[in-house]
N, CA, C and O atoms as a MOPAC input file, in Angstrom:
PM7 MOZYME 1SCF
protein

 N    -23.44300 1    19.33200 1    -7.19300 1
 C    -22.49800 1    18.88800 1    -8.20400 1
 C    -21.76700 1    17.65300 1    -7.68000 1
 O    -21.18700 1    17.54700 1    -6.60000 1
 N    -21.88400 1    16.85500 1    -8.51800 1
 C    -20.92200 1    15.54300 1    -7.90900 1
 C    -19.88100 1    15.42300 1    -8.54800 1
 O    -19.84900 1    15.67800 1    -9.75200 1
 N    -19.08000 1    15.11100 1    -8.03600 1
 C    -17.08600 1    14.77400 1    -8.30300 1
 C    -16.69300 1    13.51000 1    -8.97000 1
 O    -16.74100 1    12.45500 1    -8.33800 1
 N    -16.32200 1    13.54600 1   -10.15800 1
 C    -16.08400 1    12.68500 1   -11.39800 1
 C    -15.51200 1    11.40900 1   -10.40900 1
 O    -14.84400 1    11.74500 1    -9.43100 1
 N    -15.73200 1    10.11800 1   -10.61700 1
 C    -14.79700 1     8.67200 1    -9.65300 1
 C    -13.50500 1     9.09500 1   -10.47600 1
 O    -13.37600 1     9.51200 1   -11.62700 1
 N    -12.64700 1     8.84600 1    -9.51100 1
 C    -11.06400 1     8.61300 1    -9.50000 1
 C    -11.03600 1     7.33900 1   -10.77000 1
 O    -11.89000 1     6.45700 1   -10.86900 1
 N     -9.89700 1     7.50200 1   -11.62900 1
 C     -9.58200 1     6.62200 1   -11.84600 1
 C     -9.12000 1     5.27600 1   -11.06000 1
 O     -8.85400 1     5.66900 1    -9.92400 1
 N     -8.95100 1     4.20100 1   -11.11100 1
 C     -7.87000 1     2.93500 1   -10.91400 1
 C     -6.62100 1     3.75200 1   -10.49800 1
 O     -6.14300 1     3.85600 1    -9.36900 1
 N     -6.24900 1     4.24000 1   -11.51300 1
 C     -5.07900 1     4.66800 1   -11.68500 1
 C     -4.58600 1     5.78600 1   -10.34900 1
 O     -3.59900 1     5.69500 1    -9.61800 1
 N     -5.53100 1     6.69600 1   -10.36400 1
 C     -5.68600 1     7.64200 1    -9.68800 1
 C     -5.73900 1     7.39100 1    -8.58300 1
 O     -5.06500 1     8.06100 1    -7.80200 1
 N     -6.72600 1     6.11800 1    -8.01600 1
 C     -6.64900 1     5.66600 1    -6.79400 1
 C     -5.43900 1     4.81300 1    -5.77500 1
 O     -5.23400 1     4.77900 1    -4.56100 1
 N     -4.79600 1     4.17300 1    -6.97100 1
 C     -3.38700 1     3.45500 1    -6.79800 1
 C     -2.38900 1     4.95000 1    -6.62100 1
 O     -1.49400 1     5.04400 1    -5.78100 1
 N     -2.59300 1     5.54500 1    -7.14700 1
 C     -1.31700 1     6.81200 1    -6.80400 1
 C     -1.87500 1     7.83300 1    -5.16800 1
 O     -1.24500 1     8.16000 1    -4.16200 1
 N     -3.12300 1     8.02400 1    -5.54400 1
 C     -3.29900 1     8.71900 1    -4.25500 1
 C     -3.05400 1     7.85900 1    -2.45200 1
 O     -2.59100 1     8.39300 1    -1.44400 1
 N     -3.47900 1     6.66400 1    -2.59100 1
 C     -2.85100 1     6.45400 1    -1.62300 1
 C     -1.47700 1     5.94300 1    -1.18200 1
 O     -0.98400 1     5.82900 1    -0.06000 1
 N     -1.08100 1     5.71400 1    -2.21400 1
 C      0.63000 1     5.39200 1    -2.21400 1
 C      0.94100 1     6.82400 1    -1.51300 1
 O      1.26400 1     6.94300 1    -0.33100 1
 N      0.78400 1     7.93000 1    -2.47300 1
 C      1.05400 1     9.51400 1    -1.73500 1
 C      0.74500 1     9.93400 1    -0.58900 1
 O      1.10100 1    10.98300 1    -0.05200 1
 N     -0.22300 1     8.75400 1    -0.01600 1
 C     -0.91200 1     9.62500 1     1.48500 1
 C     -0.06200 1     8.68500 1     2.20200 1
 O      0.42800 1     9.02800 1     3.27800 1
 N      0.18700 1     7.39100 1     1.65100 1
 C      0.98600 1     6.46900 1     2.46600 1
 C      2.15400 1     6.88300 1     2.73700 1
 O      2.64800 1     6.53500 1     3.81000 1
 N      2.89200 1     7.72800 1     1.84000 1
 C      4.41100 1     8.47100 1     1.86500 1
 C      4.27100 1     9.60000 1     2.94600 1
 O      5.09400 1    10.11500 1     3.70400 1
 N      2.86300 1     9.80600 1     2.73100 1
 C      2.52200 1    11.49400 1     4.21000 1
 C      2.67100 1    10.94100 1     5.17300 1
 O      3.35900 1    11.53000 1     6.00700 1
 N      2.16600 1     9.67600 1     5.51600 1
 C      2.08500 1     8.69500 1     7.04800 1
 C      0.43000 1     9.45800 1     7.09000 1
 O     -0.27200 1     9.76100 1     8.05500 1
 N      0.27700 1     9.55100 1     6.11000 1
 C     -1.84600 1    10.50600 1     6.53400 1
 C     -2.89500 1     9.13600 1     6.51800 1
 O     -3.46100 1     8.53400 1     5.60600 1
 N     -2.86000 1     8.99100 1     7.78200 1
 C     -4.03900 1     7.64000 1     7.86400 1
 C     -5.30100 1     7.78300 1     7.46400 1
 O     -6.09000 1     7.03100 1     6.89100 1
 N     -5.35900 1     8.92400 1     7.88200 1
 C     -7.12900 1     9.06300 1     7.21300 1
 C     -7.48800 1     9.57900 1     5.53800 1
 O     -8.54400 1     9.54700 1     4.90600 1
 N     -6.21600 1    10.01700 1     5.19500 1
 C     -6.64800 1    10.40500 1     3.46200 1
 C     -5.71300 1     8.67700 1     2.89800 1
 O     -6.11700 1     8.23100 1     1.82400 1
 N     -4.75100 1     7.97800 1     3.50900 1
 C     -4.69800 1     6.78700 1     3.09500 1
 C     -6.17900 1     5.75700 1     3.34900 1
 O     -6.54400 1     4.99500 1     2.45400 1
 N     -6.68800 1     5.82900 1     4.24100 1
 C     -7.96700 1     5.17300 1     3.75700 1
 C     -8.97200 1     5.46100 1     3.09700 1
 O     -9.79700 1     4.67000 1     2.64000 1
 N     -8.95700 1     6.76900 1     2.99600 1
 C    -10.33200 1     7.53200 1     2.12900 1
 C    -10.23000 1     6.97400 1     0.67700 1
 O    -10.84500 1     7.48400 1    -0.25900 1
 N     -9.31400 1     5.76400 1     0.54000 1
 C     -9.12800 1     4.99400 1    -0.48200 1
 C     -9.33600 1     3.62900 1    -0.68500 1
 O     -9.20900 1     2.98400 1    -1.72600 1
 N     -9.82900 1     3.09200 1     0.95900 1
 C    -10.16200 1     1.56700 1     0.53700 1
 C    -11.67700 1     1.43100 1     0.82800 1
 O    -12.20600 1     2.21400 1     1.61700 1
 N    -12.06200 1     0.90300 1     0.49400 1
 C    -13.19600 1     0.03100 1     0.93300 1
 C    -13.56700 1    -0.10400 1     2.50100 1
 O    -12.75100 1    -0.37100 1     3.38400 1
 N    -15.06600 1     0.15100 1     2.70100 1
 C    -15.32400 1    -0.36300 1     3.93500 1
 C    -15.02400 1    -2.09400 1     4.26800 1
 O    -14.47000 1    -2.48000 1     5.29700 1
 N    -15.45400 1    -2.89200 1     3.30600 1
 C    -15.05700 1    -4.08800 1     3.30100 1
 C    -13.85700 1    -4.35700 1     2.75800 1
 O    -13.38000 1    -5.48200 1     2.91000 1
 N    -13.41200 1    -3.71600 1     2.28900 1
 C    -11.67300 1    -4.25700 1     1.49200 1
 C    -11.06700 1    -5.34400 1     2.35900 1
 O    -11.46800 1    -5.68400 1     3.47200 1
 N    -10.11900 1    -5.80000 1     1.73300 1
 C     -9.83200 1    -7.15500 1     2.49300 1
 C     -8.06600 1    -6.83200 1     1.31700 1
 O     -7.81200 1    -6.43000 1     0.18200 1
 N     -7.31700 1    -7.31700 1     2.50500 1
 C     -5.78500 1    -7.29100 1     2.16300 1
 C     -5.02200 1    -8.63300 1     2.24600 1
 O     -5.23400 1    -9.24600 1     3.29200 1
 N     -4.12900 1    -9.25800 1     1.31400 1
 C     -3.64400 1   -10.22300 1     1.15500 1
 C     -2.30900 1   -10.70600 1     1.03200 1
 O     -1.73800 1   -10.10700 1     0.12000 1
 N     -1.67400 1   -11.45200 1     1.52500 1
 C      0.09200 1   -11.41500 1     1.04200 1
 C     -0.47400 1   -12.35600 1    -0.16300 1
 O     -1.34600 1   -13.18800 1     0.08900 1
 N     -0.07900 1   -12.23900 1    -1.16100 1
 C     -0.02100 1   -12.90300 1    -2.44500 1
 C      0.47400 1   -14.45500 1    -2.17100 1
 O      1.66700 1   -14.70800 1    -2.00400 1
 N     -0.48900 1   -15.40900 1    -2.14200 1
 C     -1.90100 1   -15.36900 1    -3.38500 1
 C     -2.91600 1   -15.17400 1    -2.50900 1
 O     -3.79000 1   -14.35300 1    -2.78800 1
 N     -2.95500 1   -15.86500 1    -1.36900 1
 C     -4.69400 1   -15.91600 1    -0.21300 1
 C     -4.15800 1   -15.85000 1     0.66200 1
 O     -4.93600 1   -16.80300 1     0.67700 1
 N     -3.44600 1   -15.70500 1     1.73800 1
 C     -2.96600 1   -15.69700 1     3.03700 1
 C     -3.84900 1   -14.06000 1     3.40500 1
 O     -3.39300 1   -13.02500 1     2.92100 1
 N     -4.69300 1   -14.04400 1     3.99900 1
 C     -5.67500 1   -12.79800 1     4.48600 1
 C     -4.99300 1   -12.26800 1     5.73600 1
 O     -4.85500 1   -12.85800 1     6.80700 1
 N     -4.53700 1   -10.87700 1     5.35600 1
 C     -3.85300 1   -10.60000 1     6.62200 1
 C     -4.80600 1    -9.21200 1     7.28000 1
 O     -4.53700 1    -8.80500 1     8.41000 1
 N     -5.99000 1    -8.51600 1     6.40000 1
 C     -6.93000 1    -8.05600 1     7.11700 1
 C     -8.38000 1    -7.39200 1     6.27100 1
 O     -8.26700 1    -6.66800 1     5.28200 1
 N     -9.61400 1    -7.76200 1     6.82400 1
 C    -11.03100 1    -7.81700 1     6.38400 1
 C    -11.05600 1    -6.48700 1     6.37400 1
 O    -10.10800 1    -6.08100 1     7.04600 1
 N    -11.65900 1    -5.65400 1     5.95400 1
 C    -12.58400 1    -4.40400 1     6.44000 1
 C    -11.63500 1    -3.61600 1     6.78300 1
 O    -10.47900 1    -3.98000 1     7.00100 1
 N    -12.12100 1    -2.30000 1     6.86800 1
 C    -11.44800 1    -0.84600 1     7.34200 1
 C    -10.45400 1    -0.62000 1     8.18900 1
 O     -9.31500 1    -0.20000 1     7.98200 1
 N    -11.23700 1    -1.08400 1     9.60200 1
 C    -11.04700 1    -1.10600 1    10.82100 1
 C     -9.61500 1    -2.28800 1    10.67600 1
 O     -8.65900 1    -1.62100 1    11.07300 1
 N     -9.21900 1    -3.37400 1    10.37800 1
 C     -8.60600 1    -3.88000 1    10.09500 1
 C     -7.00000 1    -3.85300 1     9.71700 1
 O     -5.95200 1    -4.29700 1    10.18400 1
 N     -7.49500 1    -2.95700 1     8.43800 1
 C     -6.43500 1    -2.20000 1     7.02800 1
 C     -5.88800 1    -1.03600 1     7.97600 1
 O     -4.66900 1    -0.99100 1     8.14000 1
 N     -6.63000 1    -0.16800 1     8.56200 1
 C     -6.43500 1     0.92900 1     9.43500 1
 C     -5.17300 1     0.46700 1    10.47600 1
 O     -4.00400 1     0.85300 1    10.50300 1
 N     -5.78800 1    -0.37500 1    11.19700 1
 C     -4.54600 1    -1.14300 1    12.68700 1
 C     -3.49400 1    -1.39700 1    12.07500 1
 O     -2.43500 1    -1.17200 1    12.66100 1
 N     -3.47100 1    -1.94400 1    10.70700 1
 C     -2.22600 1    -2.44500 1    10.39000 1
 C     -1.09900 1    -1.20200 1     9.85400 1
 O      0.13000 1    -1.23800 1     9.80000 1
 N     -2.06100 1    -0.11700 1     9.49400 1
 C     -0.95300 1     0.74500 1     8.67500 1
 C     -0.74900 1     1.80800 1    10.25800 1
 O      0.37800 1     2.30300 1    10.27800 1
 N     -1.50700 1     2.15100 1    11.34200 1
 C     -1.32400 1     3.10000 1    12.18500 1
 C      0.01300 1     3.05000 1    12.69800 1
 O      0.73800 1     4.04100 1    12.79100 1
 N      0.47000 1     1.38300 1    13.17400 1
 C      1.93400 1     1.85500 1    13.71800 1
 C      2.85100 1     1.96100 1    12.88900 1
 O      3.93900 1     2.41300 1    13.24500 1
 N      2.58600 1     1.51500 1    11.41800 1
 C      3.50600 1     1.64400 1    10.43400 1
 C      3.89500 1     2.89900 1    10.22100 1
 O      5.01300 1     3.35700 1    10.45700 1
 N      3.13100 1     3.36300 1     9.85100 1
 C      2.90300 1     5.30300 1     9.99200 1
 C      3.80300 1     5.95300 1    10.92900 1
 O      4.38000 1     6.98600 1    10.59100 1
 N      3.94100 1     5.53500 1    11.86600 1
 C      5.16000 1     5.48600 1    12.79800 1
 C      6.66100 1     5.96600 1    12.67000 1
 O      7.48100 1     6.66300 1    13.26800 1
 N      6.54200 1     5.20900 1    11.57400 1
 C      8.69000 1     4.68100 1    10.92100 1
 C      8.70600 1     6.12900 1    10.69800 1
 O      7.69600 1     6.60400 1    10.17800 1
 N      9.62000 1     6.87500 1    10.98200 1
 C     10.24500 1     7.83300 1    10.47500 1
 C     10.64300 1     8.21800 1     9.10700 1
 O     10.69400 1     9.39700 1     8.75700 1
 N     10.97200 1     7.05400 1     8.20200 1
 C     11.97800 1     6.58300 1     7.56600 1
 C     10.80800 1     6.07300 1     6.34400 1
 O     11.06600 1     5.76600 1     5.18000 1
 N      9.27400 1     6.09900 1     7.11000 1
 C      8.53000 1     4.63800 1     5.84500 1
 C      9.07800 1     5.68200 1     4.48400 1
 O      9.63600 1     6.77900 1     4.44700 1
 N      8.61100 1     4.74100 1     3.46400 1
 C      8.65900 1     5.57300 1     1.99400 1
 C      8.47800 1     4.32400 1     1.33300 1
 O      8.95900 1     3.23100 1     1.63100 1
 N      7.49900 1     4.72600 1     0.12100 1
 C      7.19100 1     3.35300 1    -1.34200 1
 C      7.45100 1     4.20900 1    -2.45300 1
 O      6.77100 1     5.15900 1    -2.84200 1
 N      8.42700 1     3.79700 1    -2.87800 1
 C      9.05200 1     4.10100 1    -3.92700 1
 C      8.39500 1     3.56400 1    -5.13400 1
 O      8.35100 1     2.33700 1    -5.22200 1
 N      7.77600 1     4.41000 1    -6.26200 1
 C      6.88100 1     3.66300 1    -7.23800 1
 C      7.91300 1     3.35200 1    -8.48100 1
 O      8.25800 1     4.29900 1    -9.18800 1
 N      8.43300 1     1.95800 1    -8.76400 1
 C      9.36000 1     1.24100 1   -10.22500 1
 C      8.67300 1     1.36900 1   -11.01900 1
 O      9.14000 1     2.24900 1   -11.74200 1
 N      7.03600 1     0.74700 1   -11.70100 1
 C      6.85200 1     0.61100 1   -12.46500 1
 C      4.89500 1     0.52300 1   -12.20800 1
 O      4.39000 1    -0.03900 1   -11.23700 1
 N      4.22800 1     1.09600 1   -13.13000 1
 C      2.89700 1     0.62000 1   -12.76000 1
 C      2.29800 1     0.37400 1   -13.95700 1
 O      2.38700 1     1.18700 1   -14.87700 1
 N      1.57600 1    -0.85400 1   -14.07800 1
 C      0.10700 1    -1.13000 1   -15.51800 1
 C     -0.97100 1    -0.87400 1   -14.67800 1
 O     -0.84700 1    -0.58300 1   -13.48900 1
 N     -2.16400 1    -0.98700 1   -15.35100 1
 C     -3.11800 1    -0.85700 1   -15.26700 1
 C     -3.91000 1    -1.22800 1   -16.46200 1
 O     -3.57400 1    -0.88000 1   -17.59400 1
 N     -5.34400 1    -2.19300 1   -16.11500 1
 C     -6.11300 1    -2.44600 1   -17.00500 1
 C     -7.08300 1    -2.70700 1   -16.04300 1
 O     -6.90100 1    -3.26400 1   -14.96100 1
 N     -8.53100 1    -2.10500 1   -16.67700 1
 C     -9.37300 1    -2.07100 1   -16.53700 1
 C     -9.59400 1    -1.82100 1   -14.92500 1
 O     -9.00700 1    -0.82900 1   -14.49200 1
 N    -10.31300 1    -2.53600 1   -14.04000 1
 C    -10.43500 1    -2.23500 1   -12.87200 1
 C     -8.65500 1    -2.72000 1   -12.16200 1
 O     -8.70500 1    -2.85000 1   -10.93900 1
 N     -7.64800 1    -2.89700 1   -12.58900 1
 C     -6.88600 1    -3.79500 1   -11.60400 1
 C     -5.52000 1    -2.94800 1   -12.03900 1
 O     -5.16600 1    -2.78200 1   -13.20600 1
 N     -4.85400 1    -2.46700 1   -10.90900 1
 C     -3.53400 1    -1.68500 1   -11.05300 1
 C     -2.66000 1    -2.86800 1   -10.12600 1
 O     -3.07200 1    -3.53700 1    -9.17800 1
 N     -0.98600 1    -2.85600 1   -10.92600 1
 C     -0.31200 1    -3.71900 1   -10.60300 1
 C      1.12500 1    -2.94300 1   -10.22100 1
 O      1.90200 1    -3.13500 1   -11.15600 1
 N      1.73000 1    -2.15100 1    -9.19200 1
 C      2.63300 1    -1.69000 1    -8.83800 1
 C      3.84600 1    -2.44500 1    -8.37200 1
 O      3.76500 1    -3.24400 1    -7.43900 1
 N      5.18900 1    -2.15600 1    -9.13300 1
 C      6.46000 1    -2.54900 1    -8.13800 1
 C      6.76600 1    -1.14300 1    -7.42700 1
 O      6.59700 1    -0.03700 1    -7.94000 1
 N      7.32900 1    -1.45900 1    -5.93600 1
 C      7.68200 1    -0.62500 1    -5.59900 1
 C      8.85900 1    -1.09700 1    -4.72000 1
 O      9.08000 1    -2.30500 1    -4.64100 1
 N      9.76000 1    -0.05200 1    -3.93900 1
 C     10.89900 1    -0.28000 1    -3.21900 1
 C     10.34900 1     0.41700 1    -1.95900 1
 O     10.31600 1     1.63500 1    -1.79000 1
 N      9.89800 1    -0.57900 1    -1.05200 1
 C      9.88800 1     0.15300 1     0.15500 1
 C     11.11600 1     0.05000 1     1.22200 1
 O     11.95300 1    -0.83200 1     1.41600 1
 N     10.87300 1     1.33400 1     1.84300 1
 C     11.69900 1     1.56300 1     3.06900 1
 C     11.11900 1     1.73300 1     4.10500 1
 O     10.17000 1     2.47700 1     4.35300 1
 N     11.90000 1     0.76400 1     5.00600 1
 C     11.11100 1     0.40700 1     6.26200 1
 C     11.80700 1     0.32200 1     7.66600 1
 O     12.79200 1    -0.37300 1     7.41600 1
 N     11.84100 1     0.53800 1     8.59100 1
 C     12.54200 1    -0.42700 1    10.48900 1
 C     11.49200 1    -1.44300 1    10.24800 1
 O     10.27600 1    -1.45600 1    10.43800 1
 N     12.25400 1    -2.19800 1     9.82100 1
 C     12.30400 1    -3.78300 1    10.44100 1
 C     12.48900 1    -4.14500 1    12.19900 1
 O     12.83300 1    -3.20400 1    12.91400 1
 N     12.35700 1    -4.89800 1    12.55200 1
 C     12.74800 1    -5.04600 1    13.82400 1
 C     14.39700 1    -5.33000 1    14.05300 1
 O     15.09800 1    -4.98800 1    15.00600 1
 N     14.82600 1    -6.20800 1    12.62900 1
 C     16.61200 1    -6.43300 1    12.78700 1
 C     17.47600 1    -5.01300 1    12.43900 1
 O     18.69800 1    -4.89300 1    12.52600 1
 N     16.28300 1    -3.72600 1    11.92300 1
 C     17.22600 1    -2.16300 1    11.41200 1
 C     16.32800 1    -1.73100 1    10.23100 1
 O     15.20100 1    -2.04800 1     9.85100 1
 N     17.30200 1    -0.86400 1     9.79800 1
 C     16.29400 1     0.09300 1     8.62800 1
 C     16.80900 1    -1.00600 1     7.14800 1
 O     17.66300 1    -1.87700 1     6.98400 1
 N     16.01600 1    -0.52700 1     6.50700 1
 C     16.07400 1    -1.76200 1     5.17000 1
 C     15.11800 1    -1.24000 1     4.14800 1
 O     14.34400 1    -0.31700 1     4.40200 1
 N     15.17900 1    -1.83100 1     3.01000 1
 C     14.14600 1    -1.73900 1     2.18200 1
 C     13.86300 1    -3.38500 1     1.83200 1
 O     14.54300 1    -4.26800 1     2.35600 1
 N     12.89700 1    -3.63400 1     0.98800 1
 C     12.37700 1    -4.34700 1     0.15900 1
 C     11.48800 1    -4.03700 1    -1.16300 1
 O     11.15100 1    -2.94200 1    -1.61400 1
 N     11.22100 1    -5.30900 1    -1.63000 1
 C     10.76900 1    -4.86700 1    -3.37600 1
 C      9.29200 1    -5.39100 1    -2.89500 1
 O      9.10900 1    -6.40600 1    -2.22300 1
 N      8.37500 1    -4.59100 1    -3.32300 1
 C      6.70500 1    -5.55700 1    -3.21100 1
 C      5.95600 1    -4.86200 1    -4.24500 1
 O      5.60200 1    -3.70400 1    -4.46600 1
 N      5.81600 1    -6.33500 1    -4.95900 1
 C      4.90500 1    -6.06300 1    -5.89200 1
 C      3.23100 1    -5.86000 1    -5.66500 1
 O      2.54500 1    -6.88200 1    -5.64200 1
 N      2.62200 1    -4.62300 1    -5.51000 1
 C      0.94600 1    -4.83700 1    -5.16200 1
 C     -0.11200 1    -4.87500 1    -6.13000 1
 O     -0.20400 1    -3.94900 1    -6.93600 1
 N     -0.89400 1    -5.80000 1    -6.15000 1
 C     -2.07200 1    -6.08000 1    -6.80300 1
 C     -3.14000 1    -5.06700 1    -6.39600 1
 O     -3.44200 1    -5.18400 1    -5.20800 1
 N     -3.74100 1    -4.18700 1    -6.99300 1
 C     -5.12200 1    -3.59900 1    -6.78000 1
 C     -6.46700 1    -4.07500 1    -7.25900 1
 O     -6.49600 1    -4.30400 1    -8.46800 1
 N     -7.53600 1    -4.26900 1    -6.63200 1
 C     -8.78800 1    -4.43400 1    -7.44200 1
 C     -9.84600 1    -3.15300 1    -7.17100 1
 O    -10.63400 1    -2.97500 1    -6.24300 1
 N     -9.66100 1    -2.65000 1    -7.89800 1
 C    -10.47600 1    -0.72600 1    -7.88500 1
 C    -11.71400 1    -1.04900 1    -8.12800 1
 O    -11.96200 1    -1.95600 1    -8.92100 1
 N    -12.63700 1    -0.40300 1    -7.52500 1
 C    -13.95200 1    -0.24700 1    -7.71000 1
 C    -14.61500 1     0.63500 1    -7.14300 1
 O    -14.72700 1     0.69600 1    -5.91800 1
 N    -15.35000 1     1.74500 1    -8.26400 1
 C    -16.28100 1     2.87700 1    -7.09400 1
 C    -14.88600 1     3.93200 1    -7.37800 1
 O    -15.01700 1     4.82900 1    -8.21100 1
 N    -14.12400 1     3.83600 1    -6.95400 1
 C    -13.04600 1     4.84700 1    -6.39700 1
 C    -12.64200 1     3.98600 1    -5.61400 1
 O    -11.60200 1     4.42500 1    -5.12200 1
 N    -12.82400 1     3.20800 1    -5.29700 1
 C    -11.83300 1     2.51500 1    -4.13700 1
 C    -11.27800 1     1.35600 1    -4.27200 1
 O    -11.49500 1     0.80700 1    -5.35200 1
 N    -10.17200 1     0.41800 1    -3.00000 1
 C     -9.62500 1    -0.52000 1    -3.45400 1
 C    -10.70000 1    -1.25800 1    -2.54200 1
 O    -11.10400 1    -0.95200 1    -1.42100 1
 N    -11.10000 1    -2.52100 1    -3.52000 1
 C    -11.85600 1    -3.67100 1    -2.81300 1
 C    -10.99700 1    -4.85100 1    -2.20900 1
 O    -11.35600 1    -5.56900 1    -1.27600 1
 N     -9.82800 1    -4.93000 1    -2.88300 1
 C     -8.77100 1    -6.21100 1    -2.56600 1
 C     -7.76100 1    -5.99700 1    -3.02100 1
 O     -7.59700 1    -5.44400 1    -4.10900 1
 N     -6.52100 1    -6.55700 1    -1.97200 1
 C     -5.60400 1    -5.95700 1    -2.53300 1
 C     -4.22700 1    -7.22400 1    -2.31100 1
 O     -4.18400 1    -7.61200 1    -1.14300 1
 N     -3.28400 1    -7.80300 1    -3.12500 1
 C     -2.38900 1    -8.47700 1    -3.05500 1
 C     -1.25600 1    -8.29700 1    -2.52300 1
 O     -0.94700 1    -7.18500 1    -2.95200 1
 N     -0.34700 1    -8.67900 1    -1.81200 1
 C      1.30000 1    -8.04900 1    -1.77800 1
 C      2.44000 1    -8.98200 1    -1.76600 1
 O      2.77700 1    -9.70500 1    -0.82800 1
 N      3.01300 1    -8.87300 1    -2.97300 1
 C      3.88700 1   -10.18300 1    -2.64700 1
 C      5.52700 1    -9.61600 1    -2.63000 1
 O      6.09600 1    -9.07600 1    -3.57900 1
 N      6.02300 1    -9.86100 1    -1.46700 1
 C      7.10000 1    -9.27700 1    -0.81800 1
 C      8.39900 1    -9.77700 1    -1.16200 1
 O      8.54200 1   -10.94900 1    -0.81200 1
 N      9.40000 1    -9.26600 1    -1.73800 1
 C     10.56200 1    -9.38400 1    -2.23600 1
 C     11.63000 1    -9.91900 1    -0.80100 1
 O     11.34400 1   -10.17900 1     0.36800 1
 N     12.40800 1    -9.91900 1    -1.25400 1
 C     13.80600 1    -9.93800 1     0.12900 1
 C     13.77200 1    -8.93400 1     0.85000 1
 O     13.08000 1    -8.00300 1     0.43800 1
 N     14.37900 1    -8.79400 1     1.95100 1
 C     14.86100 1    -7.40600 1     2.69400 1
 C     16.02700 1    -7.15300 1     2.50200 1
 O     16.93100 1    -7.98000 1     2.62200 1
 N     16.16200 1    -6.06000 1     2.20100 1
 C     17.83700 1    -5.54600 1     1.96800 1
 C     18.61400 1    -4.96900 1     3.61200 1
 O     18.40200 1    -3.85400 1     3.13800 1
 N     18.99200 1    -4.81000 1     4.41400 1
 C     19.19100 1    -4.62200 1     5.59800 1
 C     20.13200 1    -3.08100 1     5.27900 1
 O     21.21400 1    -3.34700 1     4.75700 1
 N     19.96000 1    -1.93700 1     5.44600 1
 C     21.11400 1    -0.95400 1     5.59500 1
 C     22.16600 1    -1.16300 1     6.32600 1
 O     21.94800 1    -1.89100 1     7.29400 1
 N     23.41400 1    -0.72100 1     6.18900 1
 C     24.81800 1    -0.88700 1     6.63700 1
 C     24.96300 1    -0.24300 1     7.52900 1
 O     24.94900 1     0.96500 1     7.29500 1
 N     25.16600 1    -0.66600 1     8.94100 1
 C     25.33900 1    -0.03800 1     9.72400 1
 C     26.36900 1     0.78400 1     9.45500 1
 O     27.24400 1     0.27300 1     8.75600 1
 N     26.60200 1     2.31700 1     9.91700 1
 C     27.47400 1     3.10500 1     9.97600 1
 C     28.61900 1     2.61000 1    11.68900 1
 O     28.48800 1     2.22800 1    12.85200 1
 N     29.67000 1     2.99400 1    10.66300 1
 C     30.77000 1     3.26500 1    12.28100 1
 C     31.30200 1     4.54300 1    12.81100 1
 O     31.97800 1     4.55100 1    13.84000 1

């Protein structure tokens, strides 16, 4: 018996959710062997698996990560998410706004955009 493809849709939510677990391996069981990641518009910040993988492992890290989902469309192969992430920065804990581009295919993401809002810096407590 074979297992119906994920929506677009489906695929943009499941790894946002595995990304919120810090679960590296069910967050990639969502991209592409070749996927390729981008800061919005072409600036290539990584090819392939192995790549996408290095970049999210120490992220996975933060205690604190979390992507908060604002708003999502979707048409046809391409899901377009705002979200509010929370992050350690290197200057403290913070969030920012990033809008991500998906290009779904198969079940998976083939390419993906991110174009990064301000950082909000949290207030230090006294």
């Amino acid at each position: 018996m074979t297992m119906p493809e994920l929506s677009p849709d489906d695929v943009a939510q499941g790894q946002l959710d595995a990304y919120n677990r810090r679960d590296i391996d069910a967050f990639m069981s969502y991209w592409a062997d070749d996927a390729q990641v981008f800061e919005f518009p072409d600036k290539l910040l990584a090819s392939g698996a192995a790549q996408i993988r290095e970049r999210h492992v120490a992220r996975f890290t933060e205690a604190n990560l979390q992507g908060k989902l604002l708003s999502r469309m979707a048409m046809g192969s391409c899901v377009i998410d705002r979200e509010q992430v929370t992050r350690t920065f290197p200057e403290g804990t913070g969030q920012l706004e990033v809008i991500a581009i998906y290009d779904i295919g198969e079940g998976k993401i083939r390419k993906a955009w991110f174009m990064m809002g301000a950082k909000t810096l949290d207030t230090p407590t006294k």
